[in-house]
TIGUFI-520319 format. One record per residue (C-alpha): residue number from 1; x, y, z. Coordinates in steps of 0.5 Angstrom, whole numbers. Layout:
<rs>
<r k="NUM" x="X" y="Y" z="Z"/>
...
</rs>
This chain:
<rs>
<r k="1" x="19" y="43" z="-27"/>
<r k="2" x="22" y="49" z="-32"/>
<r k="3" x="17" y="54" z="-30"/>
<r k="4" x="18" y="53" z="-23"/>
<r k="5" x="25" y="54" z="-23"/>
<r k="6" x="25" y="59" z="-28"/>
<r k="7" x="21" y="63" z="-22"/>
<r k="8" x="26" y="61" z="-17"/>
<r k="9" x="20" y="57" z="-14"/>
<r k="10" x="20" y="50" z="-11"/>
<r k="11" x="15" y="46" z="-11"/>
<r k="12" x="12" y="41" z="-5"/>
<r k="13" x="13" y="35" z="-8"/>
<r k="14" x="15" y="32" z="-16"/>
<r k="15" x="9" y="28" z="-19"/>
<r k="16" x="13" y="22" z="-23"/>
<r k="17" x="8" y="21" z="-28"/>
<r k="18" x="11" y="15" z="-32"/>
<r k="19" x="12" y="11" z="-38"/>
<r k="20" x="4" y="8" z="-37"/>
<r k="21" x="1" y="15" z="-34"/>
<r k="22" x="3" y="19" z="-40"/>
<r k="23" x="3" y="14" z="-46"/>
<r k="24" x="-2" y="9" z="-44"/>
<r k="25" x="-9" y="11" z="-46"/>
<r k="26" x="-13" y="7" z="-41"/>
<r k="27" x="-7" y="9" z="-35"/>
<r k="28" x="-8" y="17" z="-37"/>
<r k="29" x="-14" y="17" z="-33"/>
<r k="30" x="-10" y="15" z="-26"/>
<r k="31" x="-6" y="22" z="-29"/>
<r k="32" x="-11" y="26" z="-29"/>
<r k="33" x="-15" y="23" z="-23"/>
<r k="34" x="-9" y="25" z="-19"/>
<r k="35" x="-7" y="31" z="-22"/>
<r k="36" x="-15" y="34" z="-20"/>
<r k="37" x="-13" y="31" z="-13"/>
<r k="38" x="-7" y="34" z="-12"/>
<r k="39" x="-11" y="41" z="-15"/>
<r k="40" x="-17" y="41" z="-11"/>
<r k="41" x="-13" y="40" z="-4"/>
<r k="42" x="-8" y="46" z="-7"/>
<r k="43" x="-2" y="42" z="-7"/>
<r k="44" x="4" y="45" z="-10"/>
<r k="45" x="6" y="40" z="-15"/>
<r k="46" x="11" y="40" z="-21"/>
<r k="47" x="12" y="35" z="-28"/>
<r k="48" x="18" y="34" z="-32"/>
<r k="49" x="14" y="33" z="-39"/>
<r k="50" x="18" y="32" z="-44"/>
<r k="51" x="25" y="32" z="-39"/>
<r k="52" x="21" y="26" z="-36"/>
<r k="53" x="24" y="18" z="-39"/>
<r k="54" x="24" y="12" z="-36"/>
<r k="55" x="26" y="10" z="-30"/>
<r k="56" x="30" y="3" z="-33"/>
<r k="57" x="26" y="-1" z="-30"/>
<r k="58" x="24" y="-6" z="-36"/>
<r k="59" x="31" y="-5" z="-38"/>
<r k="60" x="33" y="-8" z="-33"/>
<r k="61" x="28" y="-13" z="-31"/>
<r k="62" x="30" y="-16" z="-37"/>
<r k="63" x="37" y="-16" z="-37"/>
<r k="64" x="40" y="-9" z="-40"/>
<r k="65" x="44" y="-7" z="-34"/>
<r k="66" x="48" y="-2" z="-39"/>
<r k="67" x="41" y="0" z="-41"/>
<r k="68" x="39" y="1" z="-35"/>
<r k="69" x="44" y="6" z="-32"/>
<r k="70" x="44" y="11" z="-38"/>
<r k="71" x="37" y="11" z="-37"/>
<r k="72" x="38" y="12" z="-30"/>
<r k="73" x="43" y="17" z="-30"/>
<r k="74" x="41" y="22" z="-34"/>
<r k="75" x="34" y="22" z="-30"/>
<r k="76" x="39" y="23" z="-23"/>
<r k="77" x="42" y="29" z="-28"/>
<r k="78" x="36" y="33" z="-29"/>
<r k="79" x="33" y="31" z="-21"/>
<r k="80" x="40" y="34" z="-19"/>
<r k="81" x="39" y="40" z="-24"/>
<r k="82" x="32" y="41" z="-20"/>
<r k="83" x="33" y="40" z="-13"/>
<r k="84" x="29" y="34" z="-13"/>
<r k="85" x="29" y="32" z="-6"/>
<r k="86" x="21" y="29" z="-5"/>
<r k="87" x="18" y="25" z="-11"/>
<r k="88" x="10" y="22" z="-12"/>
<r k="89" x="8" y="17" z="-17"/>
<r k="90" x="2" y="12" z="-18"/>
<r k="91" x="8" y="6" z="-22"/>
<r k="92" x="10" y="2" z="-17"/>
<r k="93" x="15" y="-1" z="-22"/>
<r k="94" x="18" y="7" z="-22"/>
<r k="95" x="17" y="8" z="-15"/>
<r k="96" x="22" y="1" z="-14"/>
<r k="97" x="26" y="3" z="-18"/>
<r k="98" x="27" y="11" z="-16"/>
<r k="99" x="27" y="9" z="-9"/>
<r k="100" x="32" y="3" z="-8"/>
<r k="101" x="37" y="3" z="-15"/>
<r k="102" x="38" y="10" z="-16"/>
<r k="103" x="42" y="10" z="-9"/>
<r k="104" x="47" y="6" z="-12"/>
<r k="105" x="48" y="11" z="-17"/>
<r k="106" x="47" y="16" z="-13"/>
<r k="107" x="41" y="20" z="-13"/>
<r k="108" x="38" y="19" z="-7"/>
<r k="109" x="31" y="22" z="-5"/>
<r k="110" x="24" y="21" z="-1"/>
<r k="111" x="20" y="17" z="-7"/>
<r k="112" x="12" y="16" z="-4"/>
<r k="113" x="8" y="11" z="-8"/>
<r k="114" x="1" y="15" z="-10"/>
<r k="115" x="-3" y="10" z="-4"/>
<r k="116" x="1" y="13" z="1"/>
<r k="117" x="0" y="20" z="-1"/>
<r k="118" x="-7" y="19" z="-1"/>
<r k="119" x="-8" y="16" z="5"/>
<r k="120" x="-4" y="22" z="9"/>
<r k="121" x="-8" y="26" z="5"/>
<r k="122" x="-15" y="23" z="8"/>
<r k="123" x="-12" y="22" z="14"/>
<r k="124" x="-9" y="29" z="15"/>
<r k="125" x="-17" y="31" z="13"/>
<r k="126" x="-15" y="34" z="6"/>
<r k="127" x="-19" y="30" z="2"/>
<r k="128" x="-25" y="29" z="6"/>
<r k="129" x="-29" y="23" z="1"/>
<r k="130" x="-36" y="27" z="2"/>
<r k="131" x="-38" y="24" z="-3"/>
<r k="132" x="-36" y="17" z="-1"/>
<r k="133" x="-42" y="14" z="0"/>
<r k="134" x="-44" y="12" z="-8"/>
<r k="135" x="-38" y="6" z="-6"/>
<r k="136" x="-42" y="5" z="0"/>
<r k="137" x="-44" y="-2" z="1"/>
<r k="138" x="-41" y="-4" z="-6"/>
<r k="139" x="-36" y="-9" z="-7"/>
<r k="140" x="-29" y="-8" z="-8"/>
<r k="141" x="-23" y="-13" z="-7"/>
<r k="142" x="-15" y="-11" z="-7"/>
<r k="143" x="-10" y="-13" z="-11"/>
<r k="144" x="-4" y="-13" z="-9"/>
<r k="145" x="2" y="-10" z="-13"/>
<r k="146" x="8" y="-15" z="-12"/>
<r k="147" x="12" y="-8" z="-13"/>
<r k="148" x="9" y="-4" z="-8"/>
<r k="149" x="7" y="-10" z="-3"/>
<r k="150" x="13" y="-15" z="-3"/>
<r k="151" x="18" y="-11" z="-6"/>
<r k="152" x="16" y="-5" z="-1"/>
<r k="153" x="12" y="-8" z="4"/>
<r k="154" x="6" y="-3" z="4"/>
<r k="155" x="0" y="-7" z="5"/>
<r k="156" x="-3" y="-2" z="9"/>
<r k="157" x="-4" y="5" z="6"/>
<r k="158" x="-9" y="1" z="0"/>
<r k="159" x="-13" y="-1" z="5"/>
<r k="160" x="-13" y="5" z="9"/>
<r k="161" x="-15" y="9" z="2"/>
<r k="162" x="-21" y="4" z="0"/>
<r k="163" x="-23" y="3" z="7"/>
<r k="164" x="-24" y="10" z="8"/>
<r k="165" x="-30" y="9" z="2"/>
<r k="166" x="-34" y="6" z="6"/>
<r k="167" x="-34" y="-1" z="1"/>
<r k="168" x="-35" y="-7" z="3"/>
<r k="169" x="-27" y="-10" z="2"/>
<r k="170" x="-26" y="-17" z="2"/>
<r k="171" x="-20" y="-20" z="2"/>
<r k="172" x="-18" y="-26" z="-3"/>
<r k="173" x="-15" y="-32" z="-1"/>
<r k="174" x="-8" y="-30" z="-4"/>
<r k="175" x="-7" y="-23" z="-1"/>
<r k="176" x="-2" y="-19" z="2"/>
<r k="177" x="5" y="-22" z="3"/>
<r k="178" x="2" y="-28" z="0"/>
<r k="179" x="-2" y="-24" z="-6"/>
<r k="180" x="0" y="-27" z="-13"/>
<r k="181" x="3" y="-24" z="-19"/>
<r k="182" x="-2" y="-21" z="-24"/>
<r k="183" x="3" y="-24" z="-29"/>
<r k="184" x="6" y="-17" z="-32"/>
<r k="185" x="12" y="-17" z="-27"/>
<r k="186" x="19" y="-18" z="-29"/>
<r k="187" x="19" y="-15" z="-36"/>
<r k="188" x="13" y="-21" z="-37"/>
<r k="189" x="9" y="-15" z="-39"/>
<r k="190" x="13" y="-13" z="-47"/>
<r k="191" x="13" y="-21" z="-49"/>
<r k="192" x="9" y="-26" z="-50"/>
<r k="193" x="7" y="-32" z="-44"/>
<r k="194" x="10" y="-38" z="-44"/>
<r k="195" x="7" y="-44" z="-46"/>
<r k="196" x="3" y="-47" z="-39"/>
<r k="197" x="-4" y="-49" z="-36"/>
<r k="198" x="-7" y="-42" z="-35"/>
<r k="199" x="-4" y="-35" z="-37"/>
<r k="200" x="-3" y="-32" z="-29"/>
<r k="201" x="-7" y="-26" z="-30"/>
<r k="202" x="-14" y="-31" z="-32"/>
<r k="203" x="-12" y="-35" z="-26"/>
<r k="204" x="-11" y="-29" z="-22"/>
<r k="205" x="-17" y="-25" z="-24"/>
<r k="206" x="-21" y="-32" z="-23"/>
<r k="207" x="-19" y="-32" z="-16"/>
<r k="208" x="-22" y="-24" z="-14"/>
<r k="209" x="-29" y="-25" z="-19"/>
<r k="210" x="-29" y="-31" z="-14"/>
<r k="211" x="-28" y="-26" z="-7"/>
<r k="212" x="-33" y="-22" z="-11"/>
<r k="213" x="-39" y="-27" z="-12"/>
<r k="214" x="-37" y="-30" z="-5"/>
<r k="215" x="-36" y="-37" z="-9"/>
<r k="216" x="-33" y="-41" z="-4"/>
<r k="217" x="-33" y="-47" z="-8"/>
<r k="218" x="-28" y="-44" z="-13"/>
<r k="219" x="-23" y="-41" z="-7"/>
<r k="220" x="-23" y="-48" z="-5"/>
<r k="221" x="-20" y="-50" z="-11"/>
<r k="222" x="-14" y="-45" z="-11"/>
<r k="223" x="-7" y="-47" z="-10"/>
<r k="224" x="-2" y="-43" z="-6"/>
<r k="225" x="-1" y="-40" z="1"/>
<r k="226" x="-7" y="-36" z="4"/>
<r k="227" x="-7" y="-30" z="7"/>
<r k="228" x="-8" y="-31" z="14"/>
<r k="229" x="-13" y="-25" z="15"/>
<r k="230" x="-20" y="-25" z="17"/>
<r k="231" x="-22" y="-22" z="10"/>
<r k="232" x="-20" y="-27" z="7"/>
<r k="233" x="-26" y="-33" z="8"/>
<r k="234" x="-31" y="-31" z="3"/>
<r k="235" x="-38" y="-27" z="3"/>
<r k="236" x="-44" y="-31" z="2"/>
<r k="237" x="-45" y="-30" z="-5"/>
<r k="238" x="-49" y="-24" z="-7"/>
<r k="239" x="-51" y="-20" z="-14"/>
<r k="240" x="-44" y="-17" z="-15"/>
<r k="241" x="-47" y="-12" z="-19"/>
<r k="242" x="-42" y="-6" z="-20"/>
<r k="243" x="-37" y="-10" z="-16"/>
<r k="244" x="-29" y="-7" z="-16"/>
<r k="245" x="-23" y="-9" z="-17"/>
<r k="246" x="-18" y="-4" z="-14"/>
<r k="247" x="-11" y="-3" z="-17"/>
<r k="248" x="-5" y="1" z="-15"/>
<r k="249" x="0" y="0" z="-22"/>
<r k="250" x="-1" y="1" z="-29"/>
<r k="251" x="2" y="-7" z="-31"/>
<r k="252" x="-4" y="-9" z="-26"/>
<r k="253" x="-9" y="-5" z="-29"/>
<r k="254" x="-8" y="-8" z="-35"/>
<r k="255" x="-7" y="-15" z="-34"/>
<r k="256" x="-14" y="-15" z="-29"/>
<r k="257" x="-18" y="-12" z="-35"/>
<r k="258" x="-16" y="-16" z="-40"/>
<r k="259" x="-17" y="-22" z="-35"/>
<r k="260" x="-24" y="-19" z="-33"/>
<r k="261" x="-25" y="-19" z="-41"/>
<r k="262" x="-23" y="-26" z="-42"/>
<r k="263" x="-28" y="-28" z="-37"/>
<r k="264" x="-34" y="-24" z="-41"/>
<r k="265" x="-35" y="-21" z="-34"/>
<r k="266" x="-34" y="-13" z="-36"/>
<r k="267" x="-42" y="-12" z="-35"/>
<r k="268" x="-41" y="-13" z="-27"/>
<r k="269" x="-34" y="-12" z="-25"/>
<r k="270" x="-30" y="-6" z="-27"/>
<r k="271" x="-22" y="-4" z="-25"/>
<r k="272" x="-20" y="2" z="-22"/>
<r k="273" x="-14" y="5" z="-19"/>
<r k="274" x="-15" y="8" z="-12"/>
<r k="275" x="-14" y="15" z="-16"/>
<r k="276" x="-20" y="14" z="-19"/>
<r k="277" x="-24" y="13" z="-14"/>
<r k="278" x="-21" y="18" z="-9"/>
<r k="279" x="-23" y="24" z="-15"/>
<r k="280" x="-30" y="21" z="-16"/>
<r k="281" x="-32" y="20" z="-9"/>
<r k="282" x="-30" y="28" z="-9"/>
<r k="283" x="-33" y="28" z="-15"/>
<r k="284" x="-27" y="30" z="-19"/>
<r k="285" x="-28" y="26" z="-25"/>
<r k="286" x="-30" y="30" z="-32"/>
</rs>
């Protein structure tokens, strides 16, 4: 963003690459993933780098709101010393917190969460998915970020992103307003669980392999409200191999792996953020 400035120059939009993007090993690859999206189609995109902290989202999910407001009020300072006025990130956790508490601190500005992005991107035919036909037919299920879902109401855009791969997407019984924590929510993500049955990412993992295996038996055992959508009754049951599950933020990735891990199920279903998807079905991927 300084070399932007240094030449007087504003960029389209300021990619928020966030704590996850920048320092987790396995989230990195949504980073680059997106940035290459962001190169191929020529838009003109800025970072901070080093000027970049957290939003204060942990903070203030567990409880510092002191914390919080510094953290948010030296972000507003440098936005304001850039002009700032239209923001890109794939954390819907940053994204919340950008968009709907910073106002109150006063820093106000268009905030997109990276699966809107990419939707206006395949809808605006600047990202063409000419390669989409390796997910042809391959099985993939979205897991609702609570953030991005029942936070901000975006259910939509995600499934527009996957759809436009041509997949084969169905939907888990707990899906959308309905969907269930991945367990990392809340500041859950820096401790420990507490003591219980089942730790909820196990329990949601199990329910998107059963999706995935079209295992109706095991859906019929899940507790919780449905969805309501057609998607949501279950496939007869298939080889899943190469199956999907699709994310869109960095806790959710985490937690999902680890789940899928947990279930020893790494030889036939694989985790994926939207971005990473997009960038191979363009073949962007290094």
């Amino acid at each position: 963003m300084s070399d932007f400035a240094a030449r007087g120059e504003e960029p389209e939009v300021l990619f928020w690459v966030g704590c996850a993007g920048a320092f987790d090993d396995r989230y990195k690859r949504v980073t680059r993933a997106f940035v290459r999206i962001l190169e191929h189609v020529g838009v003109k995109y800025a970072v901070l780098g080093m000027e970049e902290t957290c939003t204060g989202d942990p903070a203030k999910r567990a409880g510092n709101e002191f914390l919080f407001q510094m953290q948010a009020m030296q972000n507003i300072t440098t936005f304001e010393g850039y002009n700032v006025k239209k923001i890109v990130t794939a954390c819907p956790h940053c994204f919340n917190t950008i968009k709907n508490e910073y106002p109150a601190l006063g820093g106000n500005y268009e905030v997109i969460h990276h699966s809107t992005f990419l939707q206006q991107l395949i809808d605006g035919g600047r990202v063409k998915l000419e390669g989409g036909e390796a997910y042809k037919g391959r099985r993939i299920t979205f897991h609702d970020s609570c953030y991005l879902g029942r936070a901000n109401n975006i259910y939509e855009a995600p499934r527009a992103v996957l759809e436009a791969l041509d997949a084969d997407l169905v939907e888990m019984k707990r899906s959308k307003a309905n969907g269930l924590c991945c367990g990392a929510g809340g500041a859950q993500m820096w401790k420990e669980p507490e003591p219980g049955k089942k730790d909820v990412n196990v329990e949601r993992t199990e329910e998107a392999l059963a999706t995935l295996d079209g295992n109706a038996e095991a859906l019929a055992h899940i507790q919780g409200k449905e969805s309501g959508n057609e998607g949501a009754t279950p496939a007869p049951k298939q080889n899943n191999q190469g199956s999907i599950i699709a994310v869109g933020c960095p806790f959710c990735m985490t937690m999902m792996a680890d789940g899928v891990k947990n279930k020893e199920r790494e030889n036939n279903v694989q985790v994926f953020d939207l971005a990473e998807l997009v960038a191979s079905a363009e073949g962007l991927n290094a």
